[in-house]
Each structure stands twice: as structure tokens, then as C-alpha cells.
C-alpha positions as CSV (number, residue, x, y, z in Angstrom):
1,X,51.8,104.8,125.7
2,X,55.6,105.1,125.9
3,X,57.2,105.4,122.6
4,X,59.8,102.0,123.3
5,X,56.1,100.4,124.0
6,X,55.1,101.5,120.4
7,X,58.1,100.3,118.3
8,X,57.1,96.9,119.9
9,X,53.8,97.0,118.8
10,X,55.3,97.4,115.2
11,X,57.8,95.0,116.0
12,X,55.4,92.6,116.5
13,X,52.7,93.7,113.6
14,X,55.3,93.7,111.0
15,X,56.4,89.9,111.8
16,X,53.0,89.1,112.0
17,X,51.9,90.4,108.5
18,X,55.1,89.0,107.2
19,X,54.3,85.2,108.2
20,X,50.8,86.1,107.1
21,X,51.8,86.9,103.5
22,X,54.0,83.4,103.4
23,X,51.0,81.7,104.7
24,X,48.9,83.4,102.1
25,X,51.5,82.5,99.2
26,X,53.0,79.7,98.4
27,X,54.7,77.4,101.0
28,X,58.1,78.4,101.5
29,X,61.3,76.8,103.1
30,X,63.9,78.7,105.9
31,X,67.1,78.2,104.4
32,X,70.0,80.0,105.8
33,X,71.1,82.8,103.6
34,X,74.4,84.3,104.5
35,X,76.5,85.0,107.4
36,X,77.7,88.5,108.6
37,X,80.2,90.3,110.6
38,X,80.6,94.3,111.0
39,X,82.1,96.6,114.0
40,X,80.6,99.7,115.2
41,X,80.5,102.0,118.3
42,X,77.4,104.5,119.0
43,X,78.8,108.4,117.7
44,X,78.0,111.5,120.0
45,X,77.8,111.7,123.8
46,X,77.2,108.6,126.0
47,X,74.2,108.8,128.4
48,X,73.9,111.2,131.2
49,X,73.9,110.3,134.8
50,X,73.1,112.9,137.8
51,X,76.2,113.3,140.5
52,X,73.9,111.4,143.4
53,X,73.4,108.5,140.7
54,X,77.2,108.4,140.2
55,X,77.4,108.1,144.4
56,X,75.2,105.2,144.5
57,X,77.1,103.5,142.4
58,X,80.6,104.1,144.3
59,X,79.9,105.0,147.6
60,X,83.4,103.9,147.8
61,X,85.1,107.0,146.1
62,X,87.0,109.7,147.9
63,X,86.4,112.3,144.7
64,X,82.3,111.9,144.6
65,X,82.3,112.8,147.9
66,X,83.8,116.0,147.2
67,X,81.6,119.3,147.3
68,X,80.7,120.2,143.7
69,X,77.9,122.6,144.5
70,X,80.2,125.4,143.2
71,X,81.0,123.6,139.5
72,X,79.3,124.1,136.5
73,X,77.8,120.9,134.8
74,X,78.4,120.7,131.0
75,X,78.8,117.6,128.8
76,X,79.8,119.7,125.2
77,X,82.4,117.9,124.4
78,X,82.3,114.8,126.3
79,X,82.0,112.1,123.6
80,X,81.1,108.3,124.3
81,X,84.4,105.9,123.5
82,X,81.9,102.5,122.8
83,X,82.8,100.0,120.4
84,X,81.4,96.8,119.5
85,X,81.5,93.6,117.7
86,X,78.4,91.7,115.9
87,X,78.5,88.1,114.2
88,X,75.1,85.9,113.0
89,X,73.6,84.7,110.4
90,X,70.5,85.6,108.1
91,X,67.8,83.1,106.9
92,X,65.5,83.7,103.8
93,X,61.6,82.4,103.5
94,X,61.4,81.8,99.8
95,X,61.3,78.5,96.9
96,X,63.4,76.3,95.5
97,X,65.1,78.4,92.5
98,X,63.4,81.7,93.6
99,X,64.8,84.5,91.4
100,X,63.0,87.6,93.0
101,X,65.7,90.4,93.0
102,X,63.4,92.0,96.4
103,X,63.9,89.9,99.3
104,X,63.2,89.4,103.1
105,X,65.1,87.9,105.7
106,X,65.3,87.1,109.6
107,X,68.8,87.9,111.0
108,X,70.2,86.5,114.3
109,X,73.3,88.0,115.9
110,X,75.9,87.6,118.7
111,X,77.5,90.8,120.2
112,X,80.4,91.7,122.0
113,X,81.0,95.2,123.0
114,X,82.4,97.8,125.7
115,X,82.1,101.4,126.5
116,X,80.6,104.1,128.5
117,X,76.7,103.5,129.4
118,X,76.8,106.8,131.9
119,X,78.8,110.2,131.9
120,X,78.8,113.2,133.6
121,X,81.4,116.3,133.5
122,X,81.9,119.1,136.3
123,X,84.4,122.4,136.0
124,X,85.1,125.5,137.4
125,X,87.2,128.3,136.4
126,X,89.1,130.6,138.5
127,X,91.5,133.8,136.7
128,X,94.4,135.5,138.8
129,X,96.6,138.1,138.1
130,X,99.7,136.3,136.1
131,X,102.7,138.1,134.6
132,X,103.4,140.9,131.5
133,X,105.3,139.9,128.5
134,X,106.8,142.4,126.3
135,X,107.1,141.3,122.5
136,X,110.4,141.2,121.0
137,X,109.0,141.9,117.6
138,X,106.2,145.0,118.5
139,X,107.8,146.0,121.7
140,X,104.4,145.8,123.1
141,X,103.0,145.1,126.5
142,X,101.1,142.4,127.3
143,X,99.2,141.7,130.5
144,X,98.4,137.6,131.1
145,X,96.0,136.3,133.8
146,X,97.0,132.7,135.0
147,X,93.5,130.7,134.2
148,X,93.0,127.6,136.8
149,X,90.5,124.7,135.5
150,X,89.6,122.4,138.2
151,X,87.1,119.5,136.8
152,X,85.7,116.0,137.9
153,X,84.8,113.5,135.1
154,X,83.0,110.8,135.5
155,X,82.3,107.2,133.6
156,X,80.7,104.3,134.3
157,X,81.7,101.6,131.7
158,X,81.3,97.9,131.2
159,X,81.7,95.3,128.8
160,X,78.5,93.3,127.6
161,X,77.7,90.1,125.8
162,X,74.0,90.6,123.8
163,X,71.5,89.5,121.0
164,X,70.4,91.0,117.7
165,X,66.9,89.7,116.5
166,X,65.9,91.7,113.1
167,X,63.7,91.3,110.3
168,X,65.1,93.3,107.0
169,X,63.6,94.0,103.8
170,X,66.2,94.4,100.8
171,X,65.4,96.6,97.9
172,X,68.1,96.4,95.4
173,X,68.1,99.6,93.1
174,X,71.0,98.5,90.8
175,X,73.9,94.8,90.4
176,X,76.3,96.9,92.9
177,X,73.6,98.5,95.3
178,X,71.1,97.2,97.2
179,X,69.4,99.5,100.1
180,X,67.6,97.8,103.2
181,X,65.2,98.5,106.4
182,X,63.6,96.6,109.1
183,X,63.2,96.6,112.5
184,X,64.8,94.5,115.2
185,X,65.3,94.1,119.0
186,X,68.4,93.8,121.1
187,X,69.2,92.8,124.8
188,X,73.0,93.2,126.6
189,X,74.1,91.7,129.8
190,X,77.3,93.3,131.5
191,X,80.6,92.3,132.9
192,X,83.7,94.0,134.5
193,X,81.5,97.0,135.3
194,X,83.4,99.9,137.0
195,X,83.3,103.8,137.3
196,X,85.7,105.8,136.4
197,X,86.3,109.4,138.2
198,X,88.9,111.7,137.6
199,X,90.1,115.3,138.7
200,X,92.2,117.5,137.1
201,X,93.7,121.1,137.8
202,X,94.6,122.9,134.4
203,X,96.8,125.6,134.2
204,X,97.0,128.2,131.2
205,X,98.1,131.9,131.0
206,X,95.5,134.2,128.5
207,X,95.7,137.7,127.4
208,X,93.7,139.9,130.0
209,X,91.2,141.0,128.3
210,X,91.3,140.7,124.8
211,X,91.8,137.0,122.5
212,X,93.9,139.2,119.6
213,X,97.3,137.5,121.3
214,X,96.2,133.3,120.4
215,X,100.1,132.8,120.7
216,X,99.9,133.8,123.9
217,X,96.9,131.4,125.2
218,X,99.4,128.2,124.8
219,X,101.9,130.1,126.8
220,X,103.0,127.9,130.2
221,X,100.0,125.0,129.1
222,X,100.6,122.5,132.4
223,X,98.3,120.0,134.9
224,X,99.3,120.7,138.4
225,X,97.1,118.3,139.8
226,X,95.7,114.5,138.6
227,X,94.2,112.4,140.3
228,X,91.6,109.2,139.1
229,X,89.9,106.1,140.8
230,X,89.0,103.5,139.0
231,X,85.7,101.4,141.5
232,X,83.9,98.2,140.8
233,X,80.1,98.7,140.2
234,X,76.8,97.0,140.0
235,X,76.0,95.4,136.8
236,X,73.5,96.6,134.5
237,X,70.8,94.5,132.0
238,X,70.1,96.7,128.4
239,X,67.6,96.3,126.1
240,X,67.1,98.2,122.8
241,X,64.3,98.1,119.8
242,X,65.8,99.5,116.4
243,X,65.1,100.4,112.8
244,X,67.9,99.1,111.1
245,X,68.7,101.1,107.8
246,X,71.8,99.8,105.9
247,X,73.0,100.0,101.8
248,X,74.8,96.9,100.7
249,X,77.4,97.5,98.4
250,X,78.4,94.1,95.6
251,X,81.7,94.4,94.3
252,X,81.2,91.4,91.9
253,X,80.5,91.9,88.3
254,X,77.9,89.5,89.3
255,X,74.7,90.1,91.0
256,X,74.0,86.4,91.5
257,X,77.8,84.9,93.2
258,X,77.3,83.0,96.0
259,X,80.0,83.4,98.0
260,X,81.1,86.7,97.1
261,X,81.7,88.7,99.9
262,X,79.4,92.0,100.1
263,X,80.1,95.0,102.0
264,X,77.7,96.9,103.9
265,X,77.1,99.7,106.1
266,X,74.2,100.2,108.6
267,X,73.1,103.2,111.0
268,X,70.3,102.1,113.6
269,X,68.0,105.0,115.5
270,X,67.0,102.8,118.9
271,X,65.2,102.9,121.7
272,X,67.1,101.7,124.6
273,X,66.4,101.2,128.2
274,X,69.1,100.1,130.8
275,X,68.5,99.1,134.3
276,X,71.4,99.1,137.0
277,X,70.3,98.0,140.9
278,X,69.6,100.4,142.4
279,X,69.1,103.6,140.3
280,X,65.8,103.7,138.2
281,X,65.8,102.7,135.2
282,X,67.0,105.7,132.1
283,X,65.3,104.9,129.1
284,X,66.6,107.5,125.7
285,X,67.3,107.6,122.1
286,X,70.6,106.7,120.8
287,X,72.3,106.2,117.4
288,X,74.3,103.1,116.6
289,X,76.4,102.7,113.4
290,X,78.4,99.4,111.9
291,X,80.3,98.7,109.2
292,X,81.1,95.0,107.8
293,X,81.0,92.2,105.4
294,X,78.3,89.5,104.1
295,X,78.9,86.1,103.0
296,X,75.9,84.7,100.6
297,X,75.6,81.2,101.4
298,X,73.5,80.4,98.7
């Protein structure tokens, strides 16, 4: 069983044993609880997509049909530029005057975001003999090589529209902080999809053998060749499952203020698969973070 199959499963279980314990209990009412709004963007590298996946998505660009049999593939320091939006509201199961300082909620969300779903980076280096320089302060020699970085990177970004279902449990450990986890499910549908390709030649002179000269590495620091296509693509469907774990910070002097705005912050390990026609579907673990404010309603 696939492991997006199995945080379902306890999707679904958790739910379950949580309408079983209100069954159990006493009858209790769904009253909205607070509304929310945060902004966020997934830290690290975006997705990886192969060259012939990139091609299938723009059969139309001049630069992917380049030979790039020669270039290394790397994706170091190619970081994903995503950002989102998130607004919704939460809605509590418990009684009329309820004081329990532990509570559960369902949340339901509306998302905006945009960003790279796909990357991919190739580059090759070629050295040539450059120039000497003699230093006016040593009256040393140096030898420079002239260093030429050719590279093609390539995005494929988008905009999406989506929906947060969750189920949290708070645990407040103090009047200011409260910590919470749940589990939720998500799913994004895109607009304005397009890949991005660029290619750049990079120029730099660098001490011939030896790095003792750093100085001398910025020396004559130029492009001597850009160029970048921007094609429309196909538009791709994503769906995540996530553990949501958050701490929710009360600036009151209060813990009970209704309408006192709280502040929270929220990191979510997911499970997200995206679908584009086409290419098979790439399913991976990501990292989401938010930051934002809550509005007790009640």
C-alpha cells in the first residue's frame, strides 16, 4: 500500500472515531468558531522533472530541442519561488457554555497560490587560457583562466485556486500558548500554466590553479549570452494529504476574548500527487509553511 493511500486511511479513521466520541457523549452543536487567514510558500527545491518531460510539455521551444547530452544535471541550489494565500473558517462540536480549555475543530479553507510545480537545471563548464596580472602591491604574477558556464533552466509554473479540509486538535499548554495537530486534505486546480526555459553563458576569470587569489575570481564577472522563452502549457490537477502542526500564540491578557485576534504559525509535512496530460503522474513529499492570524468568533 502506497504511503498517500495510508494517510487516507487515518484521515478517514480519525474523523470517524472523532464523530464516534460526540455520539457517545453528550449531544453537541456545530457552531462556527473563528475565521483565519495566513500566507505561506513551500521552502527548499520545487519538484523535479526529467528534460523529455519538459519536451512534452513545450514541444514548441527552440532551447529544449537543444542537445544537452554533454551537460551535467544538478538542482543544488535551485530553490522553489511558491507562495500562497489561505482564508476559511473553523467550526467547533461542543455545548452551550462549554469551558474545556482542550478543543477540536473542523477547518475549511479557500486557497490562492502560484509558483513552480516542476524544475530542472543543466550546466557545463569549459576553462581557457585567459590573461596574467601582476600585483601592484606583491609584484607577483598571476596566471587567470577565462571560465565559460553555459546552462539551461527550466520551470514549469502556474497559478491554482484549491481547498483545505482539516480536522485539528488544540492543546493549550499556557493563557499565551496553545500547540495543535491534525490531519487534513487539500486539492488545487491550475491556471495560466506556462514553462519557463532559459540559457545563459557566464563568463569569469579564476586563478589557474590555486583559490588563494578570491579577489581575483570576481575579476571581468559578465553574461555574454541570454536568452529565455516563456510557452503556454497543459494544466495540471494537485492533490495533497497533510499533518498540520501549528502553535498559536494569544497576545491578550485574556485567555477567554472573543474577538481578539491570535497569531499563529503552521508547518505541514504532505503527501502530494499532481497530474498534468500527458506525463504520468509524480507523486513526493513536500513541506509547506504559513504564517497568519485567527479571529475567535465566539
Amino acid at each position: 500500500m502506497k504511503a498517500y493511500r495510508i494517510i487516507l486511511f487515518l484521515l478517514f479513521l480519525s474523523t470517524r472515531m472523532a464523530v464516534a466520541q460526540e455520539t457517545a457523549g453528550e449531544k453537541k452543536a456545530l457552531r462556527p468558531g473563528n475565521v483565519f487567514f495566513s500566507a505561506g510558500n513551500y521552502p527548499g527545491t520545487s519538484s523535479n522533472l526529467s528534460l523529455e518531460g519538459f519536451r512534452q510539455l513545450a514541444p514548441g521551444s527552440a532551447l529544449l530541442q537543444n542537445d544537452l547530452s554533454h551537460y551535467e544535471n544538478s538542482r543544488n541550489s535551485f530553490f522553489d519561488n511558491s507562495f500562497l494565500l489561505r482564508a476559511g473558517a473553523a467550526f467547533s462540536l461542543r455545548q452551550d457554555g462549554q469551558k474545556e480549555r482542550r478543543r477540536h475543530e473542523f477547518r475549511l479553507a479557500a486557497v490562492y497560490g502560484y509558483g513552480t510545480l516542476y524544475s530542472n537545471y543543466f550546466w557545463k563548464e569549459s576553462r581557457y587560457a585567459g590573461d596574467t596580472f601582476v600585483s601592484v602591491k606583491s609584484g607577483k604574477i598571476y596566471v587567470l583562466d577565462s571560465v565559460r558556464t553555459k546552462s539551461y533552466m527550466m520551470e514549469y509554473t502556474r497559478k491554482y485556486l484549491g481547498l483545505d479540509v482539516s480536522f485539528i486538535l488544540y492543546s493549550p499548554i499556557s493563557r499565551t500558548f496553545s500547540f495543535y495537530a491534525g490531519m487534513g486534505m487539500n486539492g488545487n486546480f491550475d491556471f495560466n500554466n506556462y514553462v519557463n526555459t532559459a540559457y545563459s553563458v557566464f563568463r569569469r576569470f579564476e586563478q589557474s590553479g590555486s583559490s588563494d587569489a578570491g579577489y581575483l575570481i570576481d575579476y571581468g564577472r559578465s553574461y555574454t549570452d541570454y536568452n529565455e522563452e516563456y510557452i503556454p502549457a497543459s494544466k495540471a490537477f494537485s492533490a495533497s494529504v497533510f499533518l498540520p502542526l501549528g502553535v498559536e500564540i494569544n497576545p491578550s491578557k485574556h485567555e477567554k476574548s472573543p474577538g481578539k485576534l491570535r497569531l499563529y504559525y503552521e508547518l505541514r509535512p504532505l503527501w502530494r500527487i499532481s497530474a498534468v496530460p500527458g506525463l504520468k503522474a509524480h507523486t513526493g513529499f513536500r513541506l509547506q509553511q504559513s504564517a497568519g492570524l485567527r479571529l475567535p468568533l465566539n
